[in-house]
Each structure stands twice: as structure tokens, then as C-alpha cells.
C-alpha positions as CSV (number, residue, x, y, z in Angstrom):
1,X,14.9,10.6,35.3
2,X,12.9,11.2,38.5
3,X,16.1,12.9,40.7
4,X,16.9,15.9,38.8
5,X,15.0,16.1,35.6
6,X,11.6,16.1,37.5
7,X,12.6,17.7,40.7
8,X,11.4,21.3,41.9
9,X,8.7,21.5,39.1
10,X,6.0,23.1,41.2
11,X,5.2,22.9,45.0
12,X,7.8,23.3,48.2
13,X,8.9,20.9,51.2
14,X,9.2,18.0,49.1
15,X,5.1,18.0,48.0
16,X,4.8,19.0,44.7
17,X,1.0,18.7,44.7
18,X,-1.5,17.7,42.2
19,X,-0.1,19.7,39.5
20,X,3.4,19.1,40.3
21,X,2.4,15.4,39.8
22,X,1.1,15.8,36.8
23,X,3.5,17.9,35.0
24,X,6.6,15.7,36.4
25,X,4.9,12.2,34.9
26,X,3.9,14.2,31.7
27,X,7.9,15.3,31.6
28,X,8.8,11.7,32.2
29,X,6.4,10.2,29.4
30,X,7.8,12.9,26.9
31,X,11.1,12.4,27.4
32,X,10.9,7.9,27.3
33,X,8.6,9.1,23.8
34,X,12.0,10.6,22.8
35,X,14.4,8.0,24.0
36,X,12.1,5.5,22.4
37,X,11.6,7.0,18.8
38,X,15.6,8.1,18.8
39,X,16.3,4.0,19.6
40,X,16.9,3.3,16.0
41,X,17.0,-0.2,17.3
42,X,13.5,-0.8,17.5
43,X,10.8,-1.4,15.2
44,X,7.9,-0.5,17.7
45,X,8.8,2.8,17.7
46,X,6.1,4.9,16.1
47,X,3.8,3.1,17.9
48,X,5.4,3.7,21.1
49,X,6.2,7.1,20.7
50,X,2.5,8.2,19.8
51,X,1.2,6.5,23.1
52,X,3.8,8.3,25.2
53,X,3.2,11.6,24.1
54,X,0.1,11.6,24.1
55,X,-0.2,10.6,27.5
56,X,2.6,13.3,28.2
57,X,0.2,15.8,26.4
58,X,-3.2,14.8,28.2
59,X,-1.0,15.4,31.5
60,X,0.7,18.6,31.1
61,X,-2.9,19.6,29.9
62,X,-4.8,19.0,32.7
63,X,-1.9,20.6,34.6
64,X,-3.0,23.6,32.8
65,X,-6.6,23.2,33.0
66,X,-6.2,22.7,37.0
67,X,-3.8,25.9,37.4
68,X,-6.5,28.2,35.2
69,X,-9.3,26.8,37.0
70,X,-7.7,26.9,40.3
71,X,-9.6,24.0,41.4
72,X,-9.0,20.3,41.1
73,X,-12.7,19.7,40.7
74,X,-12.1,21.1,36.6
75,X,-9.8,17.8,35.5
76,X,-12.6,15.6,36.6
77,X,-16.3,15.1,35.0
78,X,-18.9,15.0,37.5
79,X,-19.6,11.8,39.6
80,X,-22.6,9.9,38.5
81,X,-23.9,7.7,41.4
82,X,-21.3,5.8,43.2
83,X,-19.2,5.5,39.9
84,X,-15.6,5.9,40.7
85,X,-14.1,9.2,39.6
86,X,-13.0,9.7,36.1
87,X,-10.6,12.3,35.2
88,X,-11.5,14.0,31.7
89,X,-10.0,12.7,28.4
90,X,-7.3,13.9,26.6
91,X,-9.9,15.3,23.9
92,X,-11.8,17.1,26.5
93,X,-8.4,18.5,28.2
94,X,-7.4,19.6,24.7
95,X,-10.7,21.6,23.8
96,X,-10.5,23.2,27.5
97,X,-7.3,24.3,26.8
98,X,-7.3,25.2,23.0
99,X,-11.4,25.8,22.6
100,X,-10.3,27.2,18.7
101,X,-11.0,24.1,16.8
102,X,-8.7,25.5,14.0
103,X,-6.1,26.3,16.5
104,X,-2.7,24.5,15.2
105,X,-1.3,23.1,18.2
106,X,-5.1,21.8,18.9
107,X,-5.2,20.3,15.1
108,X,-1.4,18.6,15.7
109,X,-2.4,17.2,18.8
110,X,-5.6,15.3,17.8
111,X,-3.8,14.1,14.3
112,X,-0.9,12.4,16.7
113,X,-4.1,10.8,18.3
114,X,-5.6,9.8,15.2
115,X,-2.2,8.5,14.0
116,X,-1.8,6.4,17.7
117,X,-5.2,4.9,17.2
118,X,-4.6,4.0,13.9
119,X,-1.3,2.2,15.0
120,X,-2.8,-0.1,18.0
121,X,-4.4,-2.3,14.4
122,X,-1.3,-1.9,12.4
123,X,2.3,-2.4,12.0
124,X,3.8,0.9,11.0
125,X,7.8,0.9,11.1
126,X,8.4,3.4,9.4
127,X,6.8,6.9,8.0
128,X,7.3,9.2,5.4
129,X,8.1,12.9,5.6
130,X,4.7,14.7,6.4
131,X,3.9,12.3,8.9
132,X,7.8,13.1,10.2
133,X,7.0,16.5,10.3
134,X,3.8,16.4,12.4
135,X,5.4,14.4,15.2
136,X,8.4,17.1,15.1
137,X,5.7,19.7,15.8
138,X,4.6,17.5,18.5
139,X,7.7,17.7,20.4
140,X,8.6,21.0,19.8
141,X,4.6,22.4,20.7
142,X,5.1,20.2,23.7
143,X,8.3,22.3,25.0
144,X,7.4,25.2,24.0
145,X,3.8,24.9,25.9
146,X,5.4,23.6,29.1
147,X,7.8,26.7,28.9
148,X,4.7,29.5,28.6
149,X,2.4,28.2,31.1
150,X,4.9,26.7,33.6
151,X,8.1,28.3,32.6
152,X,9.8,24.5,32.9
153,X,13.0,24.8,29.8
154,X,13.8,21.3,28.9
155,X,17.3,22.2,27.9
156,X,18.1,22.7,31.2
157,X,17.1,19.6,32.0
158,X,18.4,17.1,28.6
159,X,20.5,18.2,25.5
160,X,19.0,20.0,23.1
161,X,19.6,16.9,20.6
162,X,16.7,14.9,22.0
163,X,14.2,17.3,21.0
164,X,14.8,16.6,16.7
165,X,13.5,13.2,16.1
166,X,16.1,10.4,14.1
167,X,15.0,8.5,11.4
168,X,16.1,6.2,8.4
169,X,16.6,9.3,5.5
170,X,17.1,6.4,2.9
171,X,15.1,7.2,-0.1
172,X,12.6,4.4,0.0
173,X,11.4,5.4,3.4
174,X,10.1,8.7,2.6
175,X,8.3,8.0,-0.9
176,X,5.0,5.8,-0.4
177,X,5.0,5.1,-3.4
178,X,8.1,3.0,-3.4
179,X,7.8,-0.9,-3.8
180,X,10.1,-1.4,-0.9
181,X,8.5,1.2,1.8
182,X,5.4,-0.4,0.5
183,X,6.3,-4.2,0.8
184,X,8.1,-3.4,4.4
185,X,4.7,-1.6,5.4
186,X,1.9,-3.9,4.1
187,X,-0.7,-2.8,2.5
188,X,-3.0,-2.2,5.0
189,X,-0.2,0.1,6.6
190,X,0.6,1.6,3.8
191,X,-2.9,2.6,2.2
192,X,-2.9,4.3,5.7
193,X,-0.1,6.1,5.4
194,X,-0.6,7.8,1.9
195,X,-4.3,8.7,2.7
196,X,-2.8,10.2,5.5
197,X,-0.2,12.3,3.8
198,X,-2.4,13.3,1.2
199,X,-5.1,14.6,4.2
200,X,-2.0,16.2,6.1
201,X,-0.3,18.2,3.5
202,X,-3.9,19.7,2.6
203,X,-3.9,20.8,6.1
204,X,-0.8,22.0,6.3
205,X,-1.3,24.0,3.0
206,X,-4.1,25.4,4.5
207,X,-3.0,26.7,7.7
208,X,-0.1,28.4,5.8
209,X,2.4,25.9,6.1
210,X,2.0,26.7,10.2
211,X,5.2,24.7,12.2
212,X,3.0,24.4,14.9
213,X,1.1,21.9,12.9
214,X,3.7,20.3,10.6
215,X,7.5,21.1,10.9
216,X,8.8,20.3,7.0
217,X,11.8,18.1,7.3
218,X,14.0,18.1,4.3
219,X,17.3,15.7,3.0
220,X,19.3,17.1,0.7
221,X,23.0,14.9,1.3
222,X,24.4,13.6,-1.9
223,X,27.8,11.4,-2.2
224,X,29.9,12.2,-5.1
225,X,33.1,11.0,-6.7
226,X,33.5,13.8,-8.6
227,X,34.7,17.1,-6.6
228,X,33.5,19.6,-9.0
229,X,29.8,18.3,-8.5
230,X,30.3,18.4,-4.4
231,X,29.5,21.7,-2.4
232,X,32.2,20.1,0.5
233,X,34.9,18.2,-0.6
234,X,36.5,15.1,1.8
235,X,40.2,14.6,1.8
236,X,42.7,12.3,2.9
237,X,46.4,11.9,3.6
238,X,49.0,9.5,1.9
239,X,48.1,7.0,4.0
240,X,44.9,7.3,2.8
241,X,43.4,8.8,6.6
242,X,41.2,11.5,6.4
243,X,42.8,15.3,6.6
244,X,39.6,17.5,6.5
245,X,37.5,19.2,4.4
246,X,37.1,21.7,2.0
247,X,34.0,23.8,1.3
248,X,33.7,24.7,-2.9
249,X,32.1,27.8,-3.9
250,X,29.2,27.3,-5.7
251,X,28.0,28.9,-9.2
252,X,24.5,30.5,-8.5
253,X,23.4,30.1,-12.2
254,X,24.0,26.1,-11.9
255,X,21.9,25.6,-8.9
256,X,19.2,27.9,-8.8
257,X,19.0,29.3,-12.5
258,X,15.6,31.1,-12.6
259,X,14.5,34.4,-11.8
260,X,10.8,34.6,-10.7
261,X,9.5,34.9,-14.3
262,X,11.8,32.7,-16.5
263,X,10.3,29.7,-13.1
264,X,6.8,30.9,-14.1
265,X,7.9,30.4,-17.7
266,X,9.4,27.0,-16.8
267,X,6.3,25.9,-14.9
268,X,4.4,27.2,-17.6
269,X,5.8,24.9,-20.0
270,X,5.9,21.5,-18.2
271,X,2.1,21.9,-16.6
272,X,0.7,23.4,-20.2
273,X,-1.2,26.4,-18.4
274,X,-0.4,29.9,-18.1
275,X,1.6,30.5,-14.6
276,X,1.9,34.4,-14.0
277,X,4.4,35.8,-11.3
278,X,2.1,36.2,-9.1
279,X,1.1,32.3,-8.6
280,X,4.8,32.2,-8.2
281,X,4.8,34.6,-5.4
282,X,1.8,33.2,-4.0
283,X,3.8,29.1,-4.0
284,X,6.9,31.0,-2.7
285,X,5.3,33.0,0.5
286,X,2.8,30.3,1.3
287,X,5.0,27.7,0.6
288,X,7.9,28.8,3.0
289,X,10.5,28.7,-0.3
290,X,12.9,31.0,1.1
291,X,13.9,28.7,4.1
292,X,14.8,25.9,2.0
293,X,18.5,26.7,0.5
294,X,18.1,23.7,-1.6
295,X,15.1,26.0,-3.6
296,X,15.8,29.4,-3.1
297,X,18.8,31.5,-3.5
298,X,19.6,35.6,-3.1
299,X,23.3,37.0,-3.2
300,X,24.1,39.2,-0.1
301,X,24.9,41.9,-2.9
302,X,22.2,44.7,-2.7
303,X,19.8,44.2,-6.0
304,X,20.5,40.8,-6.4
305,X,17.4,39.3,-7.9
306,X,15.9,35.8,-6.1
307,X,16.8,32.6,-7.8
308,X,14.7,29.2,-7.9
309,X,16.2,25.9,-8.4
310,X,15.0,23.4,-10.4
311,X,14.4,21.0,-7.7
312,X,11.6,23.9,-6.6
313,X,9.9,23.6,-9.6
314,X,10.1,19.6,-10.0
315,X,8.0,20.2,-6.1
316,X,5.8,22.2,-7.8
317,X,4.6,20.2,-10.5
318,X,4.4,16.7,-8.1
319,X,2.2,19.1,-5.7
320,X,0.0,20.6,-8.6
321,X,-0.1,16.1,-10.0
322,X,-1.2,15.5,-5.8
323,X,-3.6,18.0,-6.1
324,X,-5.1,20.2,-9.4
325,X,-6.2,23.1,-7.4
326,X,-2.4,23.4,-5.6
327,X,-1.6,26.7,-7.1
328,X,-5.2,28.4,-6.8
329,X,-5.0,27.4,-3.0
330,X,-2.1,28.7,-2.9
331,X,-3.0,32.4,-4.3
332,X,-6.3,32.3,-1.8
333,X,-3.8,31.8,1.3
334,X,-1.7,34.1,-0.1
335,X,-4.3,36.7,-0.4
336,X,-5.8,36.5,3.3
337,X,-2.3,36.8,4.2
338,X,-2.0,40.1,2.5
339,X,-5.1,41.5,4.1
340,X,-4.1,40.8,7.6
341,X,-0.7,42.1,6.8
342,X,-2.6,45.4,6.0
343,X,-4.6,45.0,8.6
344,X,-1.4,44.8,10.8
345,X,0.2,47.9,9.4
346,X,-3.0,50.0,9.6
């Protein structure tokens, strides 16, 4: 890693300077967080990957704060006595560089902390989905920061591929409330975890579903015999090798079969409260809908209508069981993201 990947980062003649220190170990924790995280061969991992890019992010930050402040006095707190020299934390580096305590990148970075100190007492081999999708914002804020202030691209430096974050997509490991996540977990571990989850997709819900704090990861791969259920259908020769694939039309009716008011009809009737279409509009907009195929579905015909699974609404009714006040939360995000689109337009 040191010859190319952290070569020529800042600096010239071969002396790369404070900074260029810091942002070339900072690329070099980053990238062993990835390697280590994608090694599906160890059970450490979490715990592991939260140390390293943490460290990676308390270095590239004080990289920032000592190119803003243009001196190297700004990454260090004063010396008291003859105390050695401390550099600052990676909580102080983080408030210098993001001083909004609601920004999101701020809020992903200190949850990744919280989630590393948390992991130093426990044993935490695997994690469900929200807790996926904040360390996936982790890695992507990360490159995406290094790019603005230093204008480093990581994908000139490793494939792309290292960037998404591999994990089990069994069923049991992304459902807390399954006996076997549970049992593999501990209890301690996993009474963690689902307070965790339940604290994170508040969060999330509240910053408007933001990617810079949570990226939502979704699975939606199902096996079937039968090829008139399957959206791609697997073939073989007569030898019984495979010959390729074929991908099957699909009936829009079958897999998304509500309009906006026949879903606030449907959620109407399974939550046994009045649902108008504008809560619907509210769940759809704040809740990103329209990027997940598996919900959401509009012909390329002009004056197609929009078309909701049932899978969107079985989401909507766990959400609303998480939390009572899912929908009303919902319409008061909704709203504030009218008003600054009028704002915007005005």
C-alpha cells in the first residue's frame, strides 16, 4: 500500500510534510478498515473496522483542520507545564471541522465512535441493516471528504468494489429479533444492537433519510423453482451445464398493485386509522420510496400512474408497530421539506 497508493499525496522532493503524513496514514487505515470488514473470514471484523476508520477519520481531519488553519499549532491543545504534547481528539477534530452539531457527516462519525466503544466490551459478529447502512455512509463520507478538500480519488488508487461493504445477507442476520442472530450475538450484544437500531432509524427518519448519515441497504434475491414466479430465469444445456439466462417480463399489477389511494386504503385497513394521500405522499418522499424498485413502480409511458407494492406497505406498518408516531413524523419532515423547496424556487 505505501508505493503507489500513498505516494504524491501532498508535498514535493520526496517530503510530504505534516499533512502529507497524515492524510497518507489516514488513506492506509481506511483502506486495511475495508480489507478487514470485506475478509468474510473473520469474526473480529466489526470491531476492527470501527477502530480503523476511525483513526483514518481523526487523521484526514486534522489534515483538514491544519490546511484551514495554516498552522500546525491548530491540531494540538496547548502545553500545560512540561506535559508532553498532545494532539487533539478525534471529537475535537470533528467539531473543528463540522462545528453544525446536526451536520450529517458530523452525526455518522460520532455514532461509528459510539458503535467502536461499545465493541471494545462486546462480541459483535455480526449487524443488522441500519447499523450496515451507517458504516456504508462511513466509507463513502470518507471518500467523498478526502476528494473536496484534497482532491485525492480513491478509484484511482483501488477498485471501486472495495468501497461497498460485504456481508452475510442470510435472513437471520439482519432481523434482531431472530433466535439465531440473537443466540450467535449474546444477549448483552444483542440488547445493544436493537437499542441501537431503534435510536438510528429515528435519526435517520429525522434528517430525511440523509445518505450521508445512513445509506439504506436492501436484499431482495429470491430462488425459485418455478420460472413463472422468477424475474430472470437460469438455464442449462443437455448436459445439464449452464447456457445463460433469460430475463421475464413482469406484470405491473402482480408486483406493485396499488395506486396511491387504493395503498392509503390498504394501510388504512390493516392499521385501523384513517391514512389520507397525503400521509402517503409524506412516507413516499421522506421515505426515499421511489429508489427502491422492490416498492415503487411507474411505466415509462407518459400518464402512467405510480404503483406501490405490497412489500411497501408490509414496511409501513412494522415502522408505524417500531414507532406510533412513524407517519405524523413523517408528514412534519415532509412539510419543512416543502417550505425550503419554496423557499428554493422563490
Amino acid at each position: 500500500m505505501r508505493g503507489p497508493i500513498t505516494s504524491g499525496l501532498v508535498g514535493h522532493r520526496g517530503n510530504p510534510g505534516t499533512k502529507g503524513r497524515l492524510l497518507g496514514k489516514s488513506l492506509e487505515a481506511y483502506l486495511l478498515a475495508l480489507e478487514t470488514i470485506n475478509r468474510v473470514t473473520i469474526t473480529y471484523r466489526i470491531e476492527n473496522f470501527c477502530t480503523l476508520v476511525c483513526n483514518a477519520w481523526e487523521l484526514l481531519l486534522k489534515a483538514k483542520v491544519l490546511d484551514d488553519a495554516r498552522s500546525r499549532a491548530a491540531i494540538y491543545y496547548p502545553r500545560q507545564g512540561a506535559q508532553p504534547l498532545r494532539s487533539i481528539s478525534l471529537a475535537d477534530a470533528c467539531k473543528k471541522v463540522f462545528p453544525d452539531d446536526r451536520d450529517r457527516t458530523r452525526r455518522n462519525i460520532e455514532r461509528v465512535v459510539e458503535l467502536r466503544d461499545a465493541a471494545v466490551h462486546l462480541f459483535i459478529s455480526d449487524v443488522p441493516n441500519d447499523v450496515l447502512g451507517l458504516l456504508q455512509a462511513c466509507v463513502l463520507n470518507y471518500h467523498r471528504c478526502l476528494n473536496d478538500w484534497f482532491g485525492v480519488v480513491i478509484a484511482e488508487r483501488v477498485p471501486l468494489g472495495m468501497m461497498t461493504i460485504v456481508f452475510d445477507v442470510s435472513p437471520e442476520t439482519l432481523d434482531l429479533s431472530n433466535s439465531v442472530m440473537r443466540r450467535r450475538l449474546g444477549r448483552d450484544a444483542a440488547d445493544y444492537l436493537t437499542s441501537l437500531t431503534d435510536q438510528l432509524r429515528a435519526e435517520h427518519l429525522e434528517y430525511a433519510m440523509s445518505p450521508e448519515f445512513s445509506v439504506q441497504i436492501r436484499y431482495s434475491l429470491t430462488t425459485t423453482k418455478t420460472p413463472g414466479d422468477a424475474a430472470v430465469v437460469a438455464f442449462t444445456d443437455p448436459s445439464g451445464s449452464p447456457a445463460g439466462t433469460i430475463a421475464i417480463p413482469r406484470d405491473p399489477s402482480k408486483g406493485w398493485p396499488w395506486r396511491q389511494k387504493e395503498l392509503g386504503a390498504e394501510l388504512s385497513r390493516r392499521l385501523g386509522r384513517t391514512v389520507n394521500a397525503y400521509d402517503v405522499q409524506a412516507i413516499v418522499d421522506v421515505g426515499n420510496v421511489k429508489s427502491h424498485p422492490e416498492w415503487f413502480y411507474q411505466g415509462t409511458v407518459q400518464g402512467n400512474p405510480a404503483q406501490y407494492s405490497e412489500a411497501l406497505a408490509d414496511w409501513i406498518v412494522k415502522r408505524v408497530g417500531q414507532d406510533p408516531d412513524f407517519i405524523g413524523k413523517c408528514r412534519s419532515t415532509h412539510a419543512v421539506q416543502l417550505k425550503r423547496a419554496r423557499r428554493a424556487k422563490a
